[in-house]
N, C-alpha and C positions, 0 to 999 in steps of 0.2 A: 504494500500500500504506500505511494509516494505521498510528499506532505502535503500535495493539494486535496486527495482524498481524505488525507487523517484531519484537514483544519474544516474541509466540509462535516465530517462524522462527528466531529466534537462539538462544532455550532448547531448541529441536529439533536445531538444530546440534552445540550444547552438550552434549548428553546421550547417551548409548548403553544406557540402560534406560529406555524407554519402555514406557507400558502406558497403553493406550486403553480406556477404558470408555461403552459407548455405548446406548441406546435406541432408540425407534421413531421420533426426528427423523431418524437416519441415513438412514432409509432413504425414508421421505417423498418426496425429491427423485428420487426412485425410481419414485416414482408409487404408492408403497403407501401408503395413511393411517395414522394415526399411532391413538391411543387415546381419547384425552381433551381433544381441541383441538376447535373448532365442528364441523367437517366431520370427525370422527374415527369411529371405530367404535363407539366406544361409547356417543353420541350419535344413535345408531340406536336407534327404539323400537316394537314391536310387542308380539305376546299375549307374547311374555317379555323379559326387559332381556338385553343381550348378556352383561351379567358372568353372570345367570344361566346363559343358556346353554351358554360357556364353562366350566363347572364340573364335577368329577367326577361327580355325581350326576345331575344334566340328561345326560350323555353316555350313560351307561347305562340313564336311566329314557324317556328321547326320543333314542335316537341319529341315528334319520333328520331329524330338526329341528335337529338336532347339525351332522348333517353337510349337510343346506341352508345353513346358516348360515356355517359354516365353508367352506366353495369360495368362498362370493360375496361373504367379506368376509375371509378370514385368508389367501388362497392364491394368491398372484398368478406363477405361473410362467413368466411372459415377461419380468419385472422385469429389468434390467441394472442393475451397481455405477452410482454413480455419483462425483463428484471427490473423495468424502469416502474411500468404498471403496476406491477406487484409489490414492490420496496413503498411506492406510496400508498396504497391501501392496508399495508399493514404500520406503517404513521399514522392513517386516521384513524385504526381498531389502539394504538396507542394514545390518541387524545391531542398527539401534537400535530399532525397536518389539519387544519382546519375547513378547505377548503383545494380543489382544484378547478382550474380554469383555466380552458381548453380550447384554442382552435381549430380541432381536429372533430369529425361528424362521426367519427365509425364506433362510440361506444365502449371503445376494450378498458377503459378506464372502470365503468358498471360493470364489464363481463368481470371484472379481477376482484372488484367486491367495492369499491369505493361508491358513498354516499352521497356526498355533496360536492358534488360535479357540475360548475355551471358551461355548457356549452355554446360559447358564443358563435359561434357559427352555424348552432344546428346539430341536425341528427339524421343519419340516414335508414334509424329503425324507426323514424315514424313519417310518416305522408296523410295530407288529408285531399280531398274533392274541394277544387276551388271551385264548386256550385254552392252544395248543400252543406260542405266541412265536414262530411263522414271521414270517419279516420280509417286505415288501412296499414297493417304491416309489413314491412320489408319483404315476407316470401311475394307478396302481391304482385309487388315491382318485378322482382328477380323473372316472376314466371306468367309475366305479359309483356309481351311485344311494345305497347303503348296502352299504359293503365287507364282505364276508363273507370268511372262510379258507377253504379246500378243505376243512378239518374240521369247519367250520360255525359257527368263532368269532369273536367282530365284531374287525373289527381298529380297532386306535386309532393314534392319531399318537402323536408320540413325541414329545409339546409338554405341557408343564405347564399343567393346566386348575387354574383357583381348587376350593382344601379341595386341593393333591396338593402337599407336599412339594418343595422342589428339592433337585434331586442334591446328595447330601452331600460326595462326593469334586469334584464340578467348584466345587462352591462352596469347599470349601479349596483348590484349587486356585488359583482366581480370588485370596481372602483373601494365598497364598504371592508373588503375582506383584505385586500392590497392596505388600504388605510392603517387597518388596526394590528398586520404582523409585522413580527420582530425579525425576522428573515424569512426573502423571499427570494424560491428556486425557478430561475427561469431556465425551462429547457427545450432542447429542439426548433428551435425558433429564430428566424434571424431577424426580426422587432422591425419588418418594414413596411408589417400590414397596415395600415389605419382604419379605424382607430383601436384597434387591436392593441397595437403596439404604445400607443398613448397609455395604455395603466399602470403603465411603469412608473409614473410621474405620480402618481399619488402615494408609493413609498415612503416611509418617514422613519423606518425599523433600524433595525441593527447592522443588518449582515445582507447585502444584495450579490446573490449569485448566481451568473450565468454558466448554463454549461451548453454548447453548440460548437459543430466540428469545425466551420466557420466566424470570419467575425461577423461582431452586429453591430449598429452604431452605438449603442450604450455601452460596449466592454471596460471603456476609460471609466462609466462610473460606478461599476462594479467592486465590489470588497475584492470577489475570486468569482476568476475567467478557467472551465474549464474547457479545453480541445477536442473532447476526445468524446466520444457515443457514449449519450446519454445510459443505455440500457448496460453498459460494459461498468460505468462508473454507477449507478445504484447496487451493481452486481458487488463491485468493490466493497460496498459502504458496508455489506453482511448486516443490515436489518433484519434480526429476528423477535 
């Protein structure tokens, strides 16, 4: 265990307000790709750019190129946590992680056992009928071509597509939880979402650490900057 791991494990020790904030490295080791790294999704390029794609208006003006797109590169349903998921659900069954908060849609945070998980971007296990708002689950999607409602209205995920707004109440929420810890883990993320990346600024705590295999623009204001995959460095930390 080198000393950047042993000075993370001691401030974990040390702290009983934790708040993890994390992106699409988390989940990488996962076997989900990430966004903007070589082999990422968004580095995919056809008759439209993914960020098109992924956008309010593309959903509704092309929904079935929508929803091609979306199965074969946002939905990976067999996915398992992996040591990054797991190290922090077992912080929250100990009383010190308080909260996680996530830009990532795919759940494996819930599947590993964590509770209070605000998902600012959404979730790809729930979709409802922008008619009627009946709700539907993820096999729905998986295994229609183009989801239709029993009343004939297209149903959508219930994941924030670029031009749509984040949830006003999860994001003060997330803002409330960053406010009140003492150290806060940022991981997988390279902080250049907006406004995503903005709740970093309401930090006031002790000990700010990031850990991403890249820089981000806040590394300089960081207590400790870890290099190196997230799921390798919880594995490190031997939380039992």
């Amino acid at each position: 265990m080198n000393q950047q791991i042993k000075l993370l494990k001691q401030w974990i020790e040390e702290s009983d307000n934790i708040v993890f904030f994390g992106g699409a490295g988390v989940s990488t080791e996962s076997g989900i790709p990430d966004f903007r790294s070589s082999k990422g999704i968004f580095n995919v390029r056809g008759q439209y750019s993914p960020e098109e794609i992924v956008s309010h208006t593309f959903f509704y003006e092309h929904p079935q190129e929508f929803y091609d797109f979306y199965r074969k590169k946002m939905v990976y349903p067999h996915a398992e946590p992996n040591d990054c998921h797991k190290a922090l659900s077992l912080l929250e069954k100990k009383g010190k992680l308080k909260a996680i908060i996530t830009q990532n849609i795919d759940g494996l945070h819930q599947k590993s056992g964590s509770k209070e998980v605000i998902e600012l971007h959404g979730t790809i296990h729930q979709n409802h009928c922008v008619k009627c708002h009946k709700s539907y689950p993820l096999s729905y999607i998986i295994d229609h071509s183009l989801p239709t409602c029993s009343c004939g209205g297209l149903i959508k995920p219930d994941v924030i597509l670029y031009e749509e707004p984040l949830d006003d109440e999860k994001y003060k929420r997330a803002e409330r939880f960053i406010a009140k810890a003492d150290l806060l883990i940022i991981g997988g993320t390279s902080l250049v979402v907006f406004p995503a990346s903005f709740l970093i600024r309401f930090f006031k705590g002790k000990h700010l650490v990031i850990i991403n295999k890249s820089k981000t623009p806040y590394d300089n204001d960081a207590d400790l900057v870890i290099d190196e995959a997230i799921g390798e460095v919880f594995q490190q930390l031997e939380i039992v």
